[in-house]
C-alpha positions as a printed Julia matrix, in Angstrom:
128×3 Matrix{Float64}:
 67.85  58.36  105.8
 70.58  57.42  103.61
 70.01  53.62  104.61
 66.35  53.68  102.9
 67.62  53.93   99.03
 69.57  50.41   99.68
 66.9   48.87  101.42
 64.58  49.13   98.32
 67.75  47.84   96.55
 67.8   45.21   98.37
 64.59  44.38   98.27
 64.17  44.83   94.4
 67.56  42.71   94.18
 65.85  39.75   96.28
 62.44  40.2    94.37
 64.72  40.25   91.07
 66.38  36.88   92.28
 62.94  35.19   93.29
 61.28  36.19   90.12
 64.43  34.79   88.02
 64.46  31.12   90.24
 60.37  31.01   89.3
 61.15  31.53   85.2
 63.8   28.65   85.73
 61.88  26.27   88.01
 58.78  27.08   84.72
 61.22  26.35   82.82
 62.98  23.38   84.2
 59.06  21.79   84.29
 58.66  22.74   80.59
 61.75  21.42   79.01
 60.98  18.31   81.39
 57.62  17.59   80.14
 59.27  18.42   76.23
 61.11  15.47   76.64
 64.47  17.15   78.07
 66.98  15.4    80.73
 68.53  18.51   83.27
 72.17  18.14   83.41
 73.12  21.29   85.32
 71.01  24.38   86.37
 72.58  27.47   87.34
 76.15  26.34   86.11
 78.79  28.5    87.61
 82.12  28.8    86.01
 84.72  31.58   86.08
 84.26  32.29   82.57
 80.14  32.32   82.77
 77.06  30.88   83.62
 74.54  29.0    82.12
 70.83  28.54   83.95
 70.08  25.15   82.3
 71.83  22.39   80.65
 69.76  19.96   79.27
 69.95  16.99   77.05
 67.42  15.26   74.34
 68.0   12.66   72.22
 71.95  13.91   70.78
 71.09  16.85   71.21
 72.82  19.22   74.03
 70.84  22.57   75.02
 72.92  25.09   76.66
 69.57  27.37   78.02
 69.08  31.09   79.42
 66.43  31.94   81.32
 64.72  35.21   80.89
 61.83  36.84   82.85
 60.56  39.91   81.45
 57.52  42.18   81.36
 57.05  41.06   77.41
 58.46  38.86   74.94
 60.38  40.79   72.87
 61.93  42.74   76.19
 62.86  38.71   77.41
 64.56  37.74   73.79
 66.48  41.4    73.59
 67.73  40.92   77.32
 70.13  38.24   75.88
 73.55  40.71   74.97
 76.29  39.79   72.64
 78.02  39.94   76.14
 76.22  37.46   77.79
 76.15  35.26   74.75
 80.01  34.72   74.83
 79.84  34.25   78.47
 77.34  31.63   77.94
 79.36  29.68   75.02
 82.52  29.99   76.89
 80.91  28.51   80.35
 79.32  25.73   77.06
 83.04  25.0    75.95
 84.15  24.24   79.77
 80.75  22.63   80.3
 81.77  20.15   77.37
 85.44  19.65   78.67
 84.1   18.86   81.96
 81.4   16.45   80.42
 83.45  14.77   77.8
 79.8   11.94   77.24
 78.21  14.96   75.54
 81.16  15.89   73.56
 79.56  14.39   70.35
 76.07  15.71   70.53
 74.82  18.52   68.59
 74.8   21.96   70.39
 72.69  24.53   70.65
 71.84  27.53   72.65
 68.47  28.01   73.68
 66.4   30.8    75.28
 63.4   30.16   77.46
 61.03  33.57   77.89
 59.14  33.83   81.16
 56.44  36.74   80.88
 53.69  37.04   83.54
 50.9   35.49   83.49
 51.48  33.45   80.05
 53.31  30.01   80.3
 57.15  30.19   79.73
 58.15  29.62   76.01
 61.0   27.92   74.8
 63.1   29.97   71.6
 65.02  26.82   69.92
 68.23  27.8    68.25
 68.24  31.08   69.64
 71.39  31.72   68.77
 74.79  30.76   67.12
 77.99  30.9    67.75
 80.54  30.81   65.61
């Protein structure tokens, strides 16, 4: 009986992890037909992560992906926390990728809410 309680973790983990891949394959197609080029998705660094990188024009887009019940629970998922991790994983991102060293950059946020089409929150954030 004990094994039950981490079953349904498991299977709210895995449904979790789907339902997170969906919001950034929605919004992979969304920043594509916006004009975007994908440089990275899910990049994986020891000091963060980042779910999309993408490119327009000179500017750089350093993008997190959020699937939520509503809006405003999506935008409010993004911590300070997670922030930093995501501008640190930028800053290695950038030394990695000296080309887009002298682009503009900006961090994005991309909502994913269900049944409504994913919407993309320019200049979500800055970092100073």
């Amino acid at each position: 009986n004990t094994m039950r309680p981490k079953k349904i973790a498991a299977a709210d983990r895995q449904r979790r992890e789907k339902t997170g891949r969906d919001a950034e394959r929605a919004a992979v197609w969304l920043l594509r037909l916006k004009g975007y080029r994908i440089l990275a998705r899910r990049y994986r660094v020891a000091v963060g992560e980042i779910d999309i990188v993408a490119r327009r024009g000179r500017t750089v887009a350093f993008i997190e992906v959020k699937a939520r019940a509503t809006e405003g629970l999506a935008l409010e998922s993004v911590t300070d926390r997670q922030r930093r991790r995501i501008a640190r994983a930028a800053l290695w991102f950038l030394q990695k990728n000296p080309a887009h060293g002298d682009c503009d950059l900006r961090f994005d946020v991309v909502t994913a809410t269900p049944r409504n089409w994913p919407r993309h929150h320019i200049d979500a954030w800055r970092e100073s």
